[in-house]
Gaussian input, Z-matrix of N, CA and C with variables (Angstrom, degrees):
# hf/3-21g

backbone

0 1
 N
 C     1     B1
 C     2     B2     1     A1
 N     3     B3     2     A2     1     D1
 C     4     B4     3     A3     2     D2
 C     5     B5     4     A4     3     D3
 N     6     B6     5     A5     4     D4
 C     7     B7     6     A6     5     D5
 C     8     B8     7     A7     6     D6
 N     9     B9     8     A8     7     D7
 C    10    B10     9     A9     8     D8
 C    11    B11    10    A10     9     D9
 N    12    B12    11    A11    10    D10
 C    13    B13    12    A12    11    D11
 C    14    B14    13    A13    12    D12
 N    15    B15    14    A14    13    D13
 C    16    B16    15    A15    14    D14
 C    17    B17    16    A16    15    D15
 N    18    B18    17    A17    16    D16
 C    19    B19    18    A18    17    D17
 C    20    B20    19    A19    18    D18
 N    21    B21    20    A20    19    D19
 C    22    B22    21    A21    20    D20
 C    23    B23    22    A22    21    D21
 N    24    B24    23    A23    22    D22
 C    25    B25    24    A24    23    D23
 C    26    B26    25    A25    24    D24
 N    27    B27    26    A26    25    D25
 C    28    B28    27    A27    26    D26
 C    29    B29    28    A28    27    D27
 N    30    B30    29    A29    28    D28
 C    31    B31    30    A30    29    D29
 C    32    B32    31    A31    30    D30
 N    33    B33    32    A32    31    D31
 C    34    B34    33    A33    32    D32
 C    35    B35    34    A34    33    D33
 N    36    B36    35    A35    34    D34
 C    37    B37    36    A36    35    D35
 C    38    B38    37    A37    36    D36
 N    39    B39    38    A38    37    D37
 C    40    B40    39    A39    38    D38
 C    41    B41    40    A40    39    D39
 N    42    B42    41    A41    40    D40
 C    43    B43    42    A42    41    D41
 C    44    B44    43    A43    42    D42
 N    45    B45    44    A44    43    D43
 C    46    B46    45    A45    44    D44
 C    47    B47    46    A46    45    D45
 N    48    B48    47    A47    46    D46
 C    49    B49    48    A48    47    D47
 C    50    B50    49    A49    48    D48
 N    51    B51    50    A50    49    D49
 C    52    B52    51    A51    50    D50
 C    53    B53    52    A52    51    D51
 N    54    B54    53    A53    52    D52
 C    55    B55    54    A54    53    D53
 C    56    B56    55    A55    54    D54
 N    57    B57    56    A56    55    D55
 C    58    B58    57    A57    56    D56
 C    59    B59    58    A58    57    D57
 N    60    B60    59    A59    58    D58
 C    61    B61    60    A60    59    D59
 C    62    B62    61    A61    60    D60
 N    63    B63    62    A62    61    D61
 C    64    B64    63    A63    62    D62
 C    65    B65    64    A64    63    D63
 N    66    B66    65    A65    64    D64
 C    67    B67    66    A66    65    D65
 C    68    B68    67    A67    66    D66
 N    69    B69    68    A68    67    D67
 C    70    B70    69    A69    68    D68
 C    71    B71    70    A70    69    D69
 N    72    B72    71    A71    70    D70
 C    73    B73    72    A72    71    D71
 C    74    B74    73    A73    72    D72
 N    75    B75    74    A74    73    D73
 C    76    B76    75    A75    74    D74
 C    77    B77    76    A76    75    D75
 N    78    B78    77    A77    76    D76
 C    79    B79    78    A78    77    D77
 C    80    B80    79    A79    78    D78
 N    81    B81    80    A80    79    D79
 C    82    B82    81    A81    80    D80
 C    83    B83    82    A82    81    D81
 N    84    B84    83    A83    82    D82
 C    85    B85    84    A84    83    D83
 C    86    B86    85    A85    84    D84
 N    87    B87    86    A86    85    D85
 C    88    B88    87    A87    86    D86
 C    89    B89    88    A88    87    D87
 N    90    B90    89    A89    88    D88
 C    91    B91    90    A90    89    D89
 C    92    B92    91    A91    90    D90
 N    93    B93    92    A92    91    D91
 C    94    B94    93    A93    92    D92
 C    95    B95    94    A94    93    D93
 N    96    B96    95    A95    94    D94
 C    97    B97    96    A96    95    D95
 C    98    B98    97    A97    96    D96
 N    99    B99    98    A98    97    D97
 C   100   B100    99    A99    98    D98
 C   101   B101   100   A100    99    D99
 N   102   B102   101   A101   100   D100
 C   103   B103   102   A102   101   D101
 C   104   B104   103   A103   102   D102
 N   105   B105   104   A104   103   D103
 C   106   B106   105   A105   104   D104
 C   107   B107   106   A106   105   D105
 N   108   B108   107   A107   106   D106
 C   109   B109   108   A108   107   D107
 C   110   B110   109   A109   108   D108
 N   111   B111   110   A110   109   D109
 C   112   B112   111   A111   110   D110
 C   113   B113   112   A112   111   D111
 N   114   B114   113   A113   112   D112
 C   115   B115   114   A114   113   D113
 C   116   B116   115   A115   114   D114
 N   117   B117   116   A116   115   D115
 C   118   B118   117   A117   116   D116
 C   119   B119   118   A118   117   D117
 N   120   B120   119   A119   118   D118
 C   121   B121   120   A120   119   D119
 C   122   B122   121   A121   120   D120
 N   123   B123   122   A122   121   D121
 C   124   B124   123   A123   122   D122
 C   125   B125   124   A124   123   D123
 N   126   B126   125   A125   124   D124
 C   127   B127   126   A126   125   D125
 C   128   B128   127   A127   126   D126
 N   129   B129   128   A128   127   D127
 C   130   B130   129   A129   128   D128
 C   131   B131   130   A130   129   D129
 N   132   B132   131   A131   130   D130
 C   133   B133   132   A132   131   D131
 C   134   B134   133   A133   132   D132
 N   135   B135   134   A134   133   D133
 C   136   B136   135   A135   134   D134
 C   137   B137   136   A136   135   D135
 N   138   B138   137   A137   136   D136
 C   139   B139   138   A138   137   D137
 C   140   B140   139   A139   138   D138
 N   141   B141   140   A140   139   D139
 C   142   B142   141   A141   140   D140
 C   143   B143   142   A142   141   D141
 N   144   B144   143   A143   142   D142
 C   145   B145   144   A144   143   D143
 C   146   B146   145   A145   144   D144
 N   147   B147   146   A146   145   D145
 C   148   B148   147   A147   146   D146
 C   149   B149   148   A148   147   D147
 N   150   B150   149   A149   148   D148
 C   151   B151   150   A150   149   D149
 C   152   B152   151   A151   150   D150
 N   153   B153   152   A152   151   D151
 C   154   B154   153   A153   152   D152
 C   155   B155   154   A154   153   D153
 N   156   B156   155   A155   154   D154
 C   157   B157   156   A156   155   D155
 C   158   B158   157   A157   156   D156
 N   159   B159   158   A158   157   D157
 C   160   B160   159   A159   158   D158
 C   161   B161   160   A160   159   D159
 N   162   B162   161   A161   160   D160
 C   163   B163   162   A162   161   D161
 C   164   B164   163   A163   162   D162
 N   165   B165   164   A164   163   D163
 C   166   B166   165   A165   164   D164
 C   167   B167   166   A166   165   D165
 N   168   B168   167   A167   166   D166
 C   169   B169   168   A168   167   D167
 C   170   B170   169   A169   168   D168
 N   171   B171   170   A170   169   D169
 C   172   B172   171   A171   170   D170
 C   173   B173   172   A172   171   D171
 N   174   B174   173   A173   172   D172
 C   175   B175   174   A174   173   D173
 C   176   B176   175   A175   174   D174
 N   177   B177   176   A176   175   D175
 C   178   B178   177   A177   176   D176
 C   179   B179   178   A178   177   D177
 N   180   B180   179   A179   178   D178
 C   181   B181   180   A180   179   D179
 C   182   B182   181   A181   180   D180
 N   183   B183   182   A182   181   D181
 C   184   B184   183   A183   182   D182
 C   185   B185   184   A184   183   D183
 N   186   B186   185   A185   184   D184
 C   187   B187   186   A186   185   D185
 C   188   B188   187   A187   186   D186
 N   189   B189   188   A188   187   D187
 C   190   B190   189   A189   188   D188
 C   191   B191   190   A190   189   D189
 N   192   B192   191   A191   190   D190
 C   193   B193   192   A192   191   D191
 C   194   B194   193   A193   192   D192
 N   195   B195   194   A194   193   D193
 C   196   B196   195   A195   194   D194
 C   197   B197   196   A196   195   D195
 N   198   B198   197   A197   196   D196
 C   199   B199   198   A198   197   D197
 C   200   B200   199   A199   198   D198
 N   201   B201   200   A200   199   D199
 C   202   B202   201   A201   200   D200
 C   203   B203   202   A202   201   D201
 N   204   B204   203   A203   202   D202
 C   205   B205   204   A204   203   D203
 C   206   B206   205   A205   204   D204
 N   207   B207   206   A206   205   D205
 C   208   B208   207   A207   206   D206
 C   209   B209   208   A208   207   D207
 N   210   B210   209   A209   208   D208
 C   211   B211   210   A210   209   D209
 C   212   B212   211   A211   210   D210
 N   213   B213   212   A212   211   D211
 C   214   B214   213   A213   212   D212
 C   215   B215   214   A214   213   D213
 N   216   B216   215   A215   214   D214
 C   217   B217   216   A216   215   D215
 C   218   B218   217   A217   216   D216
 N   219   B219   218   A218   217   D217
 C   220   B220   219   A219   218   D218
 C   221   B221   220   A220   219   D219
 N   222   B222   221   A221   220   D220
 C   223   B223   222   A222   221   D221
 C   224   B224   223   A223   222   D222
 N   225   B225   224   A224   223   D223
 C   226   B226   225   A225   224   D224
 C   227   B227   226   A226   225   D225
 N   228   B228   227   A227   226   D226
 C   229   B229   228   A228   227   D227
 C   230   B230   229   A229   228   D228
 N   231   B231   230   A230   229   D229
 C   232   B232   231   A231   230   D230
 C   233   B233   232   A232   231   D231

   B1=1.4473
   B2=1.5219
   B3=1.2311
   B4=1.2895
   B5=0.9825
   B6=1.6181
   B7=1.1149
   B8=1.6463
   B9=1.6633
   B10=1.6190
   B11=1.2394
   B12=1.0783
   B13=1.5439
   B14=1.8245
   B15=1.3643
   B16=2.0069
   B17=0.7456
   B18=1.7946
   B19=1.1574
   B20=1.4544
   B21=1.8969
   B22=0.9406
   B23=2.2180
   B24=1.6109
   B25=1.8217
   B26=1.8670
   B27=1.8753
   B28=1.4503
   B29=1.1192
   B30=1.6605
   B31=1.2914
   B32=1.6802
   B33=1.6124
   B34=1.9007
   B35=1.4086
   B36=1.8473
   B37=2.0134
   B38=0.9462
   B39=1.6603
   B40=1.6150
   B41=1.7398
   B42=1.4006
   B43=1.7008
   B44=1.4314
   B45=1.4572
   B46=1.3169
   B47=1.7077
   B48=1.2403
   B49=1.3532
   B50=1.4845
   B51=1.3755
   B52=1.2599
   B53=1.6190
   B54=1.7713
   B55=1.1823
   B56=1.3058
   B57=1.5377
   B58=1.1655
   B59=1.5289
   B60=1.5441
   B61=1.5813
   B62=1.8689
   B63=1.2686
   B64=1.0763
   B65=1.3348
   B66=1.6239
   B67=1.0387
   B68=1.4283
   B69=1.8254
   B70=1.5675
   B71=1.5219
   B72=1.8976
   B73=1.2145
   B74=1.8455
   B75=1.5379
   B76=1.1421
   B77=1.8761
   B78=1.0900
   B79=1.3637
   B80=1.8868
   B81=1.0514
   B82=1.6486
   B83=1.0961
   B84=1.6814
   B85=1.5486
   B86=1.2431
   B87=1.4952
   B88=2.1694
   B89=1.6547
   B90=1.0379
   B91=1.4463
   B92=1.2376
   B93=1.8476
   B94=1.5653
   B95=1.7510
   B96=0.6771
   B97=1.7404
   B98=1.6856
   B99=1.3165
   B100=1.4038
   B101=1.6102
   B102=2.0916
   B103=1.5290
   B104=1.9026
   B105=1.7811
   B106=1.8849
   B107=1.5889
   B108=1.1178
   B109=1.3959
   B110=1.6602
   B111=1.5829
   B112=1.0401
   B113=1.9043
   B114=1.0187
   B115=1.5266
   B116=1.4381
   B117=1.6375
   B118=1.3206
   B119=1.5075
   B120=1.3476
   B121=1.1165
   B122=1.6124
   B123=1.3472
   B124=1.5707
   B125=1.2944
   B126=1.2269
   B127=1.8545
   B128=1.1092
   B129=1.4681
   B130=1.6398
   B131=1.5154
   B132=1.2944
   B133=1.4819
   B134=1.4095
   B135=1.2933
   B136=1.4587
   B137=1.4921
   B138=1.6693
   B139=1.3042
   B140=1.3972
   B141=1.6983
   B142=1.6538
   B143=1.3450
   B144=1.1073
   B145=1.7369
   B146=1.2136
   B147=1.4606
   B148=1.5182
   B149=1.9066
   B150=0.6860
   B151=1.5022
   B152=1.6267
   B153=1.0107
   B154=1.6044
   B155=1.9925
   B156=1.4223
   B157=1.8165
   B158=1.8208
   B159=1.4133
   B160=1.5154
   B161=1.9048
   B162=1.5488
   B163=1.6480
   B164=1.2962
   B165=1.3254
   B166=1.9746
   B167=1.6479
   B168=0.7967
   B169=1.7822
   B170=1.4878
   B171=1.3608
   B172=1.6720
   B173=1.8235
   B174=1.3063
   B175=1.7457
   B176=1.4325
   B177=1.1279
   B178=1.5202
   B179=1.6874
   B180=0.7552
   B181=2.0754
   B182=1.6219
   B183=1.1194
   B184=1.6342
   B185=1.5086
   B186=1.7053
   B187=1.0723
   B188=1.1569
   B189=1.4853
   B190=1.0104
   B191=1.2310
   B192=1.6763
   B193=1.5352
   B194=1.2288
   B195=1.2770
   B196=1.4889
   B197=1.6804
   B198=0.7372
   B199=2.3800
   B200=1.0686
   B201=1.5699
   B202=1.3233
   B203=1.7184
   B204=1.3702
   B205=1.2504
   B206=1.7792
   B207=1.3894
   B208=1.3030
   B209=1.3187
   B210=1.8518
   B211=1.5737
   B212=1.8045
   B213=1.9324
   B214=0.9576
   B215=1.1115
   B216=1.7211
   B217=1.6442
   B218=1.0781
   B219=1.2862
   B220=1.2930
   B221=2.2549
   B222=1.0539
   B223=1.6270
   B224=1.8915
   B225=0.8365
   B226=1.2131
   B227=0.9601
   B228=1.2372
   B229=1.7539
   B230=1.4582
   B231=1.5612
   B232=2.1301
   B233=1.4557
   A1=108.40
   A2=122.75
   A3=131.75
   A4=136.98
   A5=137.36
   A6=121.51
   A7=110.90
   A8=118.83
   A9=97.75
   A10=111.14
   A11=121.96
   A12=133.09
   A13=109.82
   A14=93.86
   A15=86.60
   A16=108.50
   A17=142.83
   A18=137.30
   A19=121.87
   A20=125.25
   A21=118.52
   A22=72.09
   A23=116.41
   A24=102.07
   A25=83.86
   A26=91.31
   A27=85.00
   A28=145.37
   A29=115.88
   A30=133.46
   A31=102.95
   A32=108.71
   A33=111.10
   A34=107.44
   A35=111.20
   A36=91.89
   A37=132.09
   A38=110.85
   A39=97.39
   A40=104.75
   A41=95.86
   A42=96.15
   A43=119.80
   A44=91.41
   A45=107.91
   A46=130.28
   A47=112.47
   A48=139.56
   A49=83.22
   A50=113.24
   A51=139.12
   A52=117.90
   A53=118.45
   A54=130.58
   A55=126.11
   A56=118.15
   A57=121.80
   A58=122.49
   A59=88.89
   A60=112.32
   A61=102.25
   A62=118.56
   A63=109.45
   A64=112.77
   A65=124.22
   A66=142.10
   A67=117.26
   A68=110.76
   A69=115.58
   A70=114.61
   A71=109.84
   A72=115.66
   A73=119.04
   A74=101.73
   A75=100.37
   A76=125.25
   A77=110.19
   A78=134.23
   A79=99.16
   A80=117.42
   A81=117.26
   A82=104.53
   A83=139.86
   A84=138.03
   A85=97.55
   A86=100.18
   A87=108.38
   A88=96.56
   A89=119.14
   A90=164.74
   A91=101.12
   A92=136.76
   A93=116.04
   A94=102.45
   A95=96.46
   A96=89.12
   A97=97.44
   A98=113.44
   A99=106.66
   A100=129.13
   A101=83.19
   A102=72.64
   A103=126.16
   A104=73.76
   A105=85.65
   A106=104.03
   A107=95.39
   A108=107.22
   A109=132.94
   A110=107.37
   A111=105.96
   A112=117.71
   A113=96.46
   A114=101.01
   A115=124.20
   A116=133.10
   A117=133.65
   A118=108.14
   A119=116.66
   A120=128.10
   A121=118.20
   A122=124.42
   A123=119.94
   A124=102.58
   A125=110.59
   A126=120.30
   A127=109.39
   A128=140.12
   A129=142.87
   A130=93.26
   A131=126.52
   A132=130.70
   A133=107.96
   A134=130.57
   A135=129.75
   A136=122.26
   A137=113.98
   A138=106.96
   A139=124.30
   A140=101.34
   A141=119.46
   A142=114.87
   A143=116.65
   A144=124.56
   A145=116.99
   A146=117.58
   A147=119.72
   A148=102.19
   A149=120.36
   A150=112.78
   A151=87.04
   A152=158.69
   A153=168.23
   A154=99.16
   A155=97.15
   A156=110.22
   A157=95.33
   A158=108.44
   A159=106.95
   A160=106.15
   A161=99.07
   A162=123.27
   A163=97.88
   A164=142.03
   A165=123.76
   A166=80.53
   A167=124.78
   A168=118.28
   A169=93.67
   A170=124.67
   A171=101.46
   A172=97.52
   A173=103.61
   A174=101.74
   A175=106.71
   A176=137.10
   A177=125.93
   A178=126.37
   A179=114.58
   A180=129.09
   A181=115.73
   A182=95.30
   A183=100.50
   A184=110.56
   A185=110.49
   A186=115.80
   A187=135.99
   A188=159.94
   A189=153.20
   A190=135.03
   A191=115.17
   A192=101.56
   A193=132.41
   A194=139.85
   A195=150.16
   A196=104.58
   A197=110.74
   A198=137.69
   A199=113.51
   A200=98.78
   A201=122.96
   A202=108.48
   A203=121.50
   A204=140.47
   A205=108.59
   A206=129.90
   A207=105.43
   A208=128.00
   A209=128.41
   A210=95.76
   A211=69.85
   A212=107.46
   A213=126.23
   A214=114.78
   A215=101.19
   A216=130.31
   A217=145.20
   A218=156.84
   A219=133.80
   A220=99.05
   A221=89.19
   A222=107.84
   A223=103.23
   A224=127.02
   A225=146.50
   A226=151.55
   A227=124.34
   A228=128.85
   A229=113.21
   A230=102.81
   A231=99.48
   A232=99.71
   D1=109.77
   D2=164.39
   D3=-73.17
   D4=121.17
   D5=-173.33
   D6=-126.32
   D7=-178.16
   D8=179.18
   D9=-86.32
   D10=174.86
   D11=-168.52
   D12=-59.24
   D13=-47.35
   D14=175.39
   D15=-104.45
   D16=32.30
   D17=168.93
   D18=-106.55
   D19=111.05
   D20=-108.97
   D21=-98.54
   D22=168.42
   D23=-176.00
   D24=-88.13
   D25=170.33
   D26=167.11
   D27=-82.61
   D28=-5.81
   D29=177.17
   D30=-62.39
   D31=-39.11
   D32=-179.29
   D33=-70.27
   D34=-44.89
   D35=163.81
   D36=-46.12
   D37=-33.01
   D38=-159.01
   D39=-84.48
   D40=-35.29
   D41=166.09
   D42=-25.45
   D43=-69.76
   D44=178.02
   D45=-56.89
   D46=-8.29
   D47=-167.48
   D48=-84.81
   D49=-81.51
   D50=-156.49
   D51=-55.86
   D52=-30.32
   D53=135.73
   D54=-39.23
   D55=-65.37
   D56=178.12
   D57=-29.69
   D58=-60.18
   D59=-163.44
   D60=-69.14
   D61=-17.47
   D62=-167.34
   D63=-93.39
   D64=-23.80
   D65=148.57
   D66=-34.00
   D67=-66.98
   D68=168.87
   D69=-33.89
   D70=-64.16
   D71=-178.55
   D72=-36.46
   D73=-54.69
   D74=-168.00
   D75=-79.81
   D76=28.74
   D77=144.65
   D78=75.79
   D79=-0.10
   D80=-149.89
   D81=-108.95
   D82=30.75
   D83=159.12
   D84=-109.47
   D85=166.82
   D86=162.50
   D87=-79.37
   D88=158.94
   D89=159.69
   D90=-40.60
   D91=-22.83
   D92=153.96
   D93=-95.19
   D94=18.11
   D95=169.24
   D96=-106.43
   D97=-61.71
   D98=173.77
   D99=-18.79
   D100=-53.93
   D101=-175.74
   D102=-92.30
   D103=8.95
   D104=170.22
   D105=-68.13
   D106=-69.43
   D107=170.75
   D108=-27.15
   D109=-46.45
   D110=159.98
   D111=-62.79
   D112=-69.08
   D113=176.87
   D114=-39.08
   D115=-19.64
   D116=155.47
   D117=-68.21
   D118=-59.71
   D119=163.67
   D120=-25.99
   D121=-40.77
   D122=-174.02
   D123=-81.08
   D124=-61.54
   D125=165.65
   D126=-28.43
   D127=-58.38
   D128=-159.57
   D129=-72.19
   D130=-55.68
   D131=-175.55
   D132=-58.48
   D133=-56.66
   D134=165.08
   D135=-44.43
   D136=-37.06
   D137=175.33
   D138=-72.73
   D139=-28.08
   D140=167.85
   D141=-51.22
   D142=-39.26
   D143=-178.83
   D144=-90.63
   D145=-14.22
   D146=169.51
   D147=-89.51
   D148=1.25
   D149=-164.22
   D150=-124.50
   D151=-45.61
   D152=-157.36
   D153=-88.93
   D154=-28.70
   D155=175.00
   D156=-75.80
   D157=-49.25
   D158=-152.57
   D159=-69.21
   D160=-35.38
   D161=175.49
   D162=-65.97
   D163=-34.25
   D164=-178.86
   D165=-79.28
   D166=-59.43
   D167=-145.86
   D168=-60.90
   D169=-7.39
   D170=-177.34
   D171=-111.98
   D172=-5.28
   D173=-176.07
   D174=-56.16
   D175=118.47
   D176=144.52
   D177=-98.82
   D178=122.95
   D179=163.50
   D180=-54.64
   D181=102.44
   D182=164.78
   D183=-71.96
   D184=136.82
   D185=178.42
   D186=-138.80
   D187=-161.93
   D188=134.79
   D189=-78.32
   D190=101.01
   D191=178.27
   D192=-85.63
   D193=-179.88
   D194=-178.37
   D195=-31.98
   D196=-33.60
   D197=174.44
   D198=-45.28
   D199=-57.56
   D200=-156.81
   D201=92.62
   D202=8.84
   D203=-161.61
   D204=-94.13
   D205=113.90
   D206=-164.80
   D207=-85.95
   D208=144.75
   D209=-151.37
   D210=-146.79
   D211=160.85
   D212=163.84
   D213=-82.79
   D214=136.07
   D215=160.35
   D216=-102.63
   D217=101.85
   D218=-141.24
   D219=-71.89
   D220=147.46
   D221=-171.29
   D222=-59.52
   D223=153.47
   D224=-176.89
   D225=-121.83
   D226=44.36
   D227=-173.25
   D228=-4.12
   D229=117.37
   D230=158.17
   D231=-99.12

């Protein structure tokens, strides 16, 4: 899976998410780091949901057609 050069994968956001947040948790910066912190933190979560959007839109479902012949579908949110 290829990605572009500054485009960070999502398994490294969420890392990075999960750092963030643990930092917040652990109570021990001033209050402009916090809200640095928060603010990387919103970005990392937004990029998580932009990249998890781009992965359904490329999923397709193999299926069975009228044949019995198996044919691609684009995937389908319930």
């Amino acid at each position: 899976m290829s990605t572009k050069k500054n485009e960070i994968s999502f398994e490294e956001n969420i890392k990075e998410l999960e750092k963030i947040i643990q930092k917040l948790e652990g109570g021990d910066v001033s209050l402009d780091h916090m809200l640095e912190l928060f603010s990387e933190g919103i970005g990392r979560a937004k990029e998580c949901s932009a990249q998890l959007k781009n992965a359904e839109q490329k999923i397709s479902v193999l299926m069975n057609n009228v044949d019995g012949e198996m044919e691609e579908k684009p995937f389908e949110a319930q």
